[in-house]
VEXKOL-809251 format. One record per residue: residue in one letter; x, y, z of N, C-alpha, C in turn. Coordinates in pm, 1 decimal. Each point is the difference from the previous one (the first is absolute). Example, Ala and Ser with C-alpha at 12.3 -4.5 7.8 and 13.67 -1.06 7.14 Angstrom:
PT  residu    n_east   n_north      n_up   ca_east  ca_north     ca_up    c_east   c_north      c_up
PT       A    1319.0    -569.0     780.0     -89.0     119.0       0.0      90.0     120.0       0.0
PT       S     -35.0     105.0     -72.0      82.0     119.0       6.0     -77.0     109.0      73.0
***
This chain:
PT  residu    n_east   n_north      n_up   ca_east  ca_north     ca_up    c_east   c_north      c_up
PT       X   -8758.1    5555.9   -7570.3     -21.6     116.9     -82.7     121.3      92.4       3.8
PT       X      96.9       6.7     113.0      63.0      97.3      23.5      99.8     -47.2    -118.7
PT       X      81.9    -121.3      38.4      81.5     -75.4     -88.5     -46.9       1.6    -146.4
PT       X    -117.3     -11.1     -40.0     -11.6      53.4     -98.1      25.2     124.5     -74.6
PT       X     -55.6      85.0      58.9      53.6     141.3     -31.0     126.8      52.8     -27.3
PT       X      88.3    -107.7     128.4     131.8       9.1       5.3      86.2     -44.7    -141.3
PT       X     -56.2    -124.7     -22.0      33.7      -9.7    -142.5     -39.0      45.4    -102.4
PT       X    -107.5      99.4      -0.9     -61.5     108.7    -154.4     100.0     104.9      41.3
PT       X      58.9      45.1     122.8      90.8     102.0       9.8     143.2     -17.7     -87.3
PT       X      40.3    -137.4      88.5     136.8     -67.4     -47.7       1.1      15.0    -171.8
PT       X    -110.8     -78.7     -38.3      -7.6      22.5    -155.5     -19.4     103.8     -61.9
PT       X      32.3      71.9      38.2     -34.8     166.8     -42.7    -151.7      32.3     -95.5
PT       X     -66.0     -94.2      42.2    -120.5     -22.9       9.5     -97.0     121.4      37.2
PT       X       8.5      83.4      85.9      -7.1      75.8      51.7      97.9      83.6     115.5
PT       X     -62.3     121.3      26.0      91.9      46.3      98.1     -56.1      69.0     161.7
PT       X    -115.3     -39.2     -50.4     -71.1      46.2     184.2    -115.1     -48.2     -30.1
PT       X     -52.1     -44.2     107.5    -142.1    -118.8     -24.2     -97.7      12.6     117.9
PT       X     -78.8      92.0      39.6     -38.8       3.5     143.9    -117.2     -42.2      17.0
PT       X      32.0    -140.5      53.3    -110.7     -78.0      37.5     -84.0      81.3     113.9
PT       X    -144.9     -75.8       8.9     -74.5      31.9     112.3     -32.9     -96.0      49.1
PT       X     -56.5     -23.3     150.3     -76.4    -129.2      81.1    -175.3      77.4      11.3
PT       X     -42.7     -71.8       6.1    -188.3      42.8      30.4     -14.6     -37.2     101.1
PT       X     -51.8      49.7     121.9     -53.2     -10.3     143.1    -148.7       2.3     -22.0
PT       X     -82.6     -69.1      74.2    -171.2       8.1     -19.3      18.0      -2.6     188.2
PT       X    -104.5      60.5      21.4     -27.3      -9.4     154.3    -126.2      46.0     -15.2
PT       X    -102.1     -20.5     112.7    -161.4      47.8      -6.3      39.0     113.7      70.7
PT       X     -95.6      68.9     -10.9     -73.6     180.4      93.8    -112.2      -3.7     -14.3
PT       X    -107.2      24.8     119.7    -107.9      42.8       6.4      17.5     132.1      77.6
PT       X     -70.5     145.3     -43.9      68.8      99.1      40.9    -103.0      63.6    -120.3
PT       X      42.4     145.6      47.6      -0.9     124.1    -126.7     126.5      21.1     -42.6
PT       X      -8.6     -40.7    -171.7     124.0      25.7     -35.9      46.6     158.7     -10.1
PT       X     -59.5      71.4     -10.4      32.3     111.7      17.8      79.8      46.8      81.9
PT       X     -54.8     -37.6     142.8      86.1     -24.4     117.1     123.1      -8.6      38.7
PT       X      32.2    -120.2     -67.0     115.2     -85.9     -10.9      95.0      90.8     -82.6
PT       X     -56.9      48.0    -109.6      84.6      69.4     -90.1      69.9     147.5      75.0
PT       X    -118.4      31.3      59.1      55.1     151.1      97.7      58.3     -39.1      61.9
PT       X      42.8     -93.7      88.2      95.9     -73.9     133.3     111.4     -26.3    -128.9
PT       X       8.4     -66.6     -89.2     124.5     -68.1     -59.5      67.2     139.9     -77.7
PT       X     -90.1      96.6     -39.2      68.4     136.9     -48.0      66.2      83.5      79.4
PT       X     -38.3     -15.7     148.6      72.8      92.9      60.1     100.6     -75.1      27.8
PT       X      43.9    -113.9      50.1      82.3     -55.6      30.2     125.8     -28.3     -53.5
PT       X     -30.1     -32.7    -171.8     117.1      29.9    -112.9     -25.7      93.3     -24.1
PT       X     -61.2     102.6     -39.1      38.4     152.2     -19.3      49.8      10.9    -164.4
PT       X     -92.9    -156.5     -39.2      29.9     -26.4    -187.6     -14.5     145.5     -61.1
PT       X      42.5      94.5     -56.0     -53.3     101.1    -112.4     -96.6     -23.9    -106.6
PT       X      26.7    -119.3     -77.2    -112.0     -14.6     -40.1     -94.5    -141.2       0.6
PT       X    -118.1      42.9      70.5     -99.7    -106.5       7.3    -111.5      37.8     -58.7
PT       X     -62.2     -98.4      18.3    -153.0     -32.8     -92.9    -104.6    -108.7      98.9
PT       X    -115.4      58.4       7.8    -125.0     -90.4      35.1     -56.5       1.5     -71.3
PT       X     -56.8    -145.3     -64.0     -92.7     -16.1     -98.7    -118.1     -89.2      49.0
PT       X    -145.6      38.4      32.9     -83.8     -84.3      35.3     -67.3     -32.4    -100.2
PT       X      -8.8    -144.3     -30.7     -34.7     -51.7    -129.2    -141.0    -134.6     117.0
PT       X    -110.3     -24.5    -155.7     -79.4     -90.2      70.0      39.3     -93.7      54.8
PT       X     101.8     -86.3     -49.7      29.5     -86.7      21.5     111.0      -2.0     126.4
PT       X      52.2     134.0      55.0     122.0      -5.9      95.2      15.5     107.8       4.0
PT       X     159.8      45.2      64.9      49.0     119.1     -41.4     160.0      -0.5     -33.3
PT       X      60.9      74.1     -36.6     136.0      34.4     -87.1      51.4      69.5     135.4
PT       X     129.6     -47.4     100.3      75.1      99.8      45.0      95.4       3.4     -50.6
PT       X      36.0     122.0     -29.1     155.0       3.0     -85.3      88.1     143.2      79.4
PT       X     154.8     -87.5      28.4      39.7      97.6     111.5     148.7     -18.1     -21.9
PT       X      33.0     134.3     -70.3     143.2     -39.0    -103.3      93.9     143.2      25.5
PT       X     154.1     -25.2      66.6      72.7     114.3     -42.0      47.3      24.7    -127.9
PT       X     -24.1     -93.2    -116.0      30.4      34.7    -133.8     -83.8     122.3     -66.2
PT       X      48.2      95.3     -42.9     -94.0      35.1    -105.1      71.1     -17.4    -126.3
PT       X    -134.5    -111.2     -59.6      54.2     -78.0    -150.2      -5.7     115.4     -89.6
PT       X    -113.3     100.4     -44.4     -10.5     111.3    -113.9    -105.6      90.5      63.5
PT       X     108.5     140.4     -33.5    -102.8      89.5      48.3     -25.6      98.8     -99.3
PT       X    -110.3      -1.0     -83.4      41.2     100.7     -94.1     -68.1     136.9     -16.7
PT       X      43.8     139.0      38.3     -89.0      92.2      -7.6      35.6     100.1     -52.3
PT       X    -157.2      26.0    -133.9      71.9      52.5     -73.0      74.9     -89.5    -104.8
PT       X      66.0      66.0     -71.6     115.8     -94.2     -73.6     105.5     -24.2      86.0
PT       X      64.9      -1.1     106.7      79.6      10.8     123.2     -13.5    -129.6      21.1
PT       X     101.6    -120.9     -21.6     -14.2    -113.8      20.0     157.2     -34.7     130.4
PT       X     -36.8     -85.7     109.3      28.4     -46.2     152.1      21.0    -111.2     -14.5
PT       X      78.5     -75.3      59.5     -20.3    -159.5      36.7     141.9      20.1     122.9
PT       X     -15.7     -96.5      62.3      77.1     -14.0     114.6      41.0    -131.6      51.7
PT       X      33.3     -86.2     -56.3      10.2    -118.6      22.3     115.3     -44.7     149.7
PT       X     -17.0     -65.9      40.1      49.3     -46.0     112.5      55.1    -149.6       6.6
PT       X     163.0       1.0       5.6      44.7    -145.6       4.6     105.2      -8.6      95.2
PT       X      -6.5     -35.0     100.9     104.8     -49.2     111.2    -122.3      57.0     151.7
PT       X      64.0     -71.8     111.7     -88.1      33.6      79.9      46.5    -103.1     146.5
PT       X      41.0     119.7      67.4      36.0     -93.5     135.9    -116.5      79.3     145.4
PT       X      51.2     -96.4      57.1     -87.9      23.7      85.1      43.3     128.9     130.2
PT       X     -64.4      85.7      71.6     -10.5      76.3      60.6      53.6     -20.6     118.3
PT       X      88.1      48.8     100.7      73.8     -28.5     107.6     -19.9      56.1     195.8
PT       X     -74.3     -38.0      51.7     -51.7      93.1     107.1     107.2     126.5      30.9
PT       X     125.7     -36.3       0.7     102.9      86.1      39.8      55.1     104.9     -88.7
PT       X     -15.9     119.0      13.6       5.0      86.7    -118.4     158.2      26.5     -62.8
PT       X      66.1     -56.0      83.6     120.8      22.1     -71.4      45.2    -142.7    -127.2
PT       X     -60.7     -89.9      77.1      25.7    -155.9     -50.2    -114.3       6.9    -135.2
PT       X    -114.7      72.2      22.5     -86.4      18.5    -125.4      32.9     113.5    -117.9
PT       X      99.4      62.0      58.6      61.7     119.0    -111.8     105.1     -84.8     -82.5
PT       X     106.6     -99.3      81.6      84.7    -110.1     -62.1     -74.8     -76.4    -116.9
PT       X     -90.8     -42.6      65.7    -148.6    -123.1    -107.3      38.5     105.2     -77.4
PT       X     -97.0     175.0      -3.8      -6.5      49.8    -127.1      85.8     -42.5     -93.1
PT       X     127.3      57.5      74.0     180.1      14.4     -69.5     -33.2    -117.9     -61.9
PT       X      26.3    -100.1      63.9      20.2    -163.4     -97.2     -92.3       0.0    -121.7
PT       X    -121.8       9.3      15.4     -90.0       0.4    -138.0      39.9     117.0    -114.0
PT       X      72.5     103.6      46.0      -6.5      88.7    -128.7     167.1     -63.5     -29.7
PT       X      51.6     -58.1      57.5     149.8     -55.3     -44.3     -33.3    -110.1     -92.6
PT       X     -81.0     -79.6      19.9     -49.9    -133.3       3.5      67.9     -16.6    -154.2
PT       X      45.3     -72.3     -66.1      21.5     -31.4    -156.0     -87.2     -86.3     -31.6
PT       X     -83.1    -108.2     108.2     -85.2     -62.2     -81.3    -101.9      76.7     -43.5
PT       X     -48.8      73.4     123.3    -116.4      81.0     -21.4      32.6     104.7     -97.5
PT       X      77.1      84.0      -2.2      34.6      54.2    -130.1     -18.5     -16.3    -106.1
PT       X      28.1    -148.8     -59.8      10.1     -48.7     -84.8    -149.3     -39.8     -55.3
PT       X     -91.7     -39.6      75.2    -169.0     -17.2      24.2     -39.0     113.5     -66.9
PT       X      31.6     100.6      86.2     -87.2     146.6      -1.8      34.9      40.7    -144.4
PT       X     141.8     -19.8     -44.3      -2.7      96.7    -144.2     -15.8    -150.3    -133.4
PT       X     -34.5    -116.9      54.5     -65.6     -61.4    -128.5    -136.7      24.6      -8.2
PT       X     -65.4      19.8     135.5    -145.3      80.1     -19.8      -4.7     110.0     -82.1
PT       X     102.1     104.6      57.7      21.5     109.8     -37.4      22.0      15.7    -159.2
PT       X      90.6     -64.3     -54.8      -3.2     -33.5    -135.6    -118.4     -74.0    -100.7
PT       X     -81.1    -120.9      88.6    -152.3      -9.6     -63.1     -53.0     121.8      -4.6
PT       X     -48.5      56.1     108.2    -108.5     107.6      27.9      55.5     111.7    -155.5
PT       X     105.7      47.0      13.9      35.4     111.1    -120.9     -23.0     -58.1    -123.5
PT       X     -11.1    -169.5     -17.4     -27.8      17.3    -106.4    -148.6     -98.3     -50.3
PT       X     -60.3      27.9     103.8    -144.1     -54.8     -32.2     -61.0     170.8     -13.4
PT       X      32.3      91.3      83.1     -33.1     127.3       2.3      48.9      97.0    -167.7
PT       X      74.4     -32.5      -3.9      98.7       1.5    -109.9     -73.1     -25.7    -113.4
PT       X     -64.0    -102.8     -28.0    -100.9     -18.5    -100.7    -107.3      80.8     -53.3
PT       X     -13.7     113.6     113.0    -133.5      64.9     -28.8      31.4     125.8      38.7
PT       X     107.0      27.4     106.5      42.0     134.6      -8.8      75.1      94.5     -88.2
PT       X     -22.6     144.3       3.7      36.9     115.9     -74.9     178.9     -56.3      -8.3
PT       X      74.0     -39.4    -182.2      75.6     -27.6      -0.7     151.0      92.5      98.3
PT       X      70.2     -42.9      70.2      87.3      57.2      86.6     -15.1      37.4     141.6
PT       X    -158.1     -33.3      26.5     -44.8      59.3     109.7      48.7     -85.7     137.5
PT       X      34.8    -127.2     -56.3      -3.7    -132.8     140.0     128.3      91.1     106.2
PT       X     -40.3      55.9     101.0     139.3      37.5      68.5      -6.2     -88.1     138.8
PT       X     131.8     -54.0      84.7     -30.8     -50.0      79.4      54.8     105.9     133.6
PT       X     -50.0      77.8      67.9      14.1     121.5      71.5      54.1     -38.1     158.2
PT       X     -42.4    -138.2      -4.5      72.1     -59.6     193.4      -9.0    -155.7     -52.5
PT       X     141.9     -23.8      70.7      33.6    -154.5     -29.6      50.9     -44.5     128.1
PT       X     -87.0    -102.2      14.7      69.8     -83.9     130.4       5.6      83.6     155.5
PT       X    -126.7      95.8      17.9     -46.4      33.8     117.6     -10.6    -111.8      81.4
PT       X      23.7      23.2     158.2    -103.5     -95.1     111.2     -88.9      89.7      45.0
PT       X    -126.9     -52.4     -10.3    -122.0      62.4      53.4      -8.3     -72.9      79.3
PT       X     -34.9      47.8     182.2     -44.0     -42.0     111.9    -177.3     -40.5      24.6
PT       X       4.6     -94.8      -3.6    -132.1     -20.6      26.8     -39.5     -99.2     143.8
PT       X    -109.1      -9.0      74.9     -21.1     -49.5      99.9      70.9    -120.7      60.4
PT       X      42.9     -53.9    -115.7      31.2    -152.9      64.3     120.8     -48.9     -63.3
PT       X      50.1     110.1    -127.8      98.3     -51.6     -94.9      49.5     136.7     -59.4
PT       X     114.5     -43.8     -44.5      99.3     120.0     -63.5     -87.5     -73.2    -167.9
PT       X      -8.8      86.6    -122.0      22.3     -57.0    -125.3      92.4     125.1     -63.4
PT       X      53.2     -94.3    -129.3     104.5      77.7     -69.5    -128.2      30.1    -133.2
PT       X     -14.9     106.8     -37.9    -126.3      89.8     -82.3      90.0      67.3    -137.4
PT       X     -32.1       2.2     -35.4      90.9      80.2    -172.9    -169.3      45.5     -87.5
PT       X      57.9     119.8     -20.1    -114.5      67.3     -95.6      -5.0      46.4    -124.6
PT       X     -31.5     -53.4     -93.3     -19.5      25.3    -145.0     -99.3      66.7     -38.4
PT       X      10.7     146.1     -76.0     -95.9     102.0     -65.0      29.9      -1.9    -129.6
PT       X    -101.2      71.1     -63.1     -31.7     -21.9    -135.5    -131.2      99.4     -61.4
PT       X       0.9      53.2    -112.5    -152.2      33.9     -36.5     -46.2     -66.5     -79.4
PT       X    -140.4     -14.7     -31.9     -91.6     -65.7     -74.6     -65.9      78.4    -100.0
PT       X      35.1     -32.8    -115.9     -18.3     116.8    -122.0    -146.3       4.0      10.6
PT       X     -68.8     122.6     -85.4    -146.3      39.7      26.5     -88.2     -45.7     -55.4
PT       X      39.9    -119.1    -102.1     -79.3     -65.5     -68.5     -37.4    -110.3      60.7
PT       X      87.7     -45.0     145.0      -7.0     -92.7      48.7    -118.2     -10.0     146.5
PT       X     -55.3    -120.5      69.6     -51.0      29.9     109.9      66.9    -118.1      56.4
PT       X       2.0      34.0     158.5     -15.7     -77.5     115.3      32.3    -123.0       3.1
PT       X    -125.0     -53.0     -88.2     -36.9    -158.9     -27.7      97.1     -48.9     -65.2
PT       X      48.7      70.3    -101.5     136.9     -48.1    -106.3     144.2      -5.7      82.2
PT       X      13.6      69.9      73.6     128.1     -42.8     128.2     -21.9    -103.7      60.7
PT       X    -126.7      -8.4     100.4     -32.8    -100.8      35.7      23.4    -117.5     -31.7
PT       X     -51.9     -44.6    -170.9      35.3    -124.4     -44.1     136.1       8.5     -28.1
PT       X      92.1     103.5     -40.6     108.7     -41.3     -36.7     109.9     -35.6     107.9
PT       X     -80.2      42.0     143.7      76.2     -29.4     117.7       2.7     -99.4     115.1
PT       X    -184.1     -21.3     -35.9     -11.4    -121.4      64.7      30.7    -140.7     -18.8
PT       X      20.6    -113.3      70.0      -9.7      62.7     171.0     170.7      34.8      14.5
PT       X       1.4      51.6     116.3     107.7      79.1      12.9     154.9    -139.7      33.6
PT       X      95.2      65.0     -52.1      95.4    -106.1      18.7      42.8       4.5     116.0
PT       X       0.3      49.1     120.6      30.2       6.3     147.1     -66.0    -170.3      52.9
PT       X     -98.0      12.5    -110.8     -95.8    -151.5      52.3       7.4    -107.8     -58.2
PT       X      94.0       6.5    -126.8     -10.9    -101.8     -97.3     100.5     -60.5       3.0
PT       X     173.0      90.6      -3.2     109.1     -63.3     -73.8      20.4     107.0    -108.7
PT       X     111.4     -72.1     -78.8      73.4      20.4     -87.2      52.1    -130.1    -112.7
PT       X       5.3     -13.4    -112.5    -100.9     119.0     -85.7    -153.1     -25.8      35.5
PT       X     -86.7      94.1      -7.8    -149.0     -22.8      75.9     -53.5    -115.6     -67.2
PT       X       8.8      15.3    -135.8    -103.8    -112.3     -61.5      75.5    -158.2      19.4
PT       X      92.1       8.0      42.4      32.4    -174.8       4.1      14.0      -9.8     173.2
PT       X      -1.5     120.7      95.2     -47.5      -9.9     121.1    -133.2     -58.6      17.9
PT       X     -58.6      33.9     -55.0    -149.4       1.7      32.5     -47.6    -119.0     -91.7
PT       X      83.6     -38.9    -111.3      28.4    -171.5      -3.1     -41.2    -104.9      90.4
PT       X     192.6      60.9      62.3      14.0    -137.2     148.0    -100.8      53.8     108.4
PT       X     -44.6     110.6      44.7     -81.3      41.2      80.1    -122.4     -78.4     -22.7
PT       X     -53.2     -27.0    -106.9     -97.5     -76.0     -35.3     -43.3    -147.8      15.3
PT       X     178.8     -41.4     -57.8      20.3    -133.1       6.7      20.2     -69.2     110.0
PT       X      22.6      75.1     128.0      75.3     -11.0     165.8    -138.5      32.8      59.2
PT       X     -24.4     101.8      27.7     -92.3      26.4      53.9    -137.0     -49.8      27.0
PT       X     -57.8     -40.3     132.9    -153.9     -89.6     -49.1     -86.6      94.1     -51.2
***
């Protein structure tokens, strides 16, 4: 699969493709539980418990994909990401390297460039501003490089209409999204 990808890249086929793997493991437990132990531990900003009949939904994410309040439209996408260093001087270096990084750079503002213009579609014409590019945000276990795109949402518009024009978010898909989510389809079990 990887080699594959490698060659939808080569062919300019695409230009970022972010596969996923699926893990299944059993739990017998309160998921609830589990979710309070795994929240404090990553210290995700935004999560979600969903107890459904059939199971439950943990969802435990430093992304925030769209936040919209108000006409006041957020997204924060996150692309590069190294790992955290016990030694605080050697983990301030990690930072340094990731906000230098050119690959990661290069990640963060083709997201950065989807996101403005899936947002772009539905926001108040001129409004897309991008206000922080290529932050490292410290988080428990990992540095990520974060860039934030604002925007308003004219008054005729709601919520739901960003939503579709943004989902799902390209931090998760690739570039360009719709032929990401192609090979994502086609690769992926």
């Amino acid at each position: 699969k990887f080699r594959q990808v490698q060659e939808y890249l080569h062919s300019g086929d695409c230009y970022q493709v972010n596969l996923a793997q699926r893990f299944h493991a059993t739990y017998s437990g309160d998921e609830w539980q589990a979710f309070l132990q795994l929240n404090q531990a990553n210290r995700a900003p935004f999560s979600a418990f969903l107890r459904l009949e059939q199971g439950a939904i943990l969802s435990l994410s430093p992304e925030r994909f769209i936040l919209c309040d108000n006409s006041e439209i957020q997204t924060r996408p996150i692309k590069g990401t190294l790992p955290r260093l016990p030694d605080p001087q050697e983990d301030s270096k990690q930072a340094e390297k990731l906000a230098n990084s050119a690959k990661d750079r290069a990640e963060n503002l083709m997201i950065v460039d989807l996101m403005r213009n899936d947002i772009g579609r539905v926001a108040v014409a001129g409004s897309v501003k991008v206000p922080e590019l290529f932050v490292v945000e410290p988080f428990p276990a990992v540095h990520h490089l974060v860039s934030t795109i604002t925007a308003r949402l004219p008054e005729q518009l709601h919520a739901s209409d960003l939503l579709r024009a943004a989902f799902p978010g390209g931090s998760i898909t690739g570039a360009p999204k719709v032929r990401a989510m192609e090979i994502i389809d086609e690769l992926e079990p």
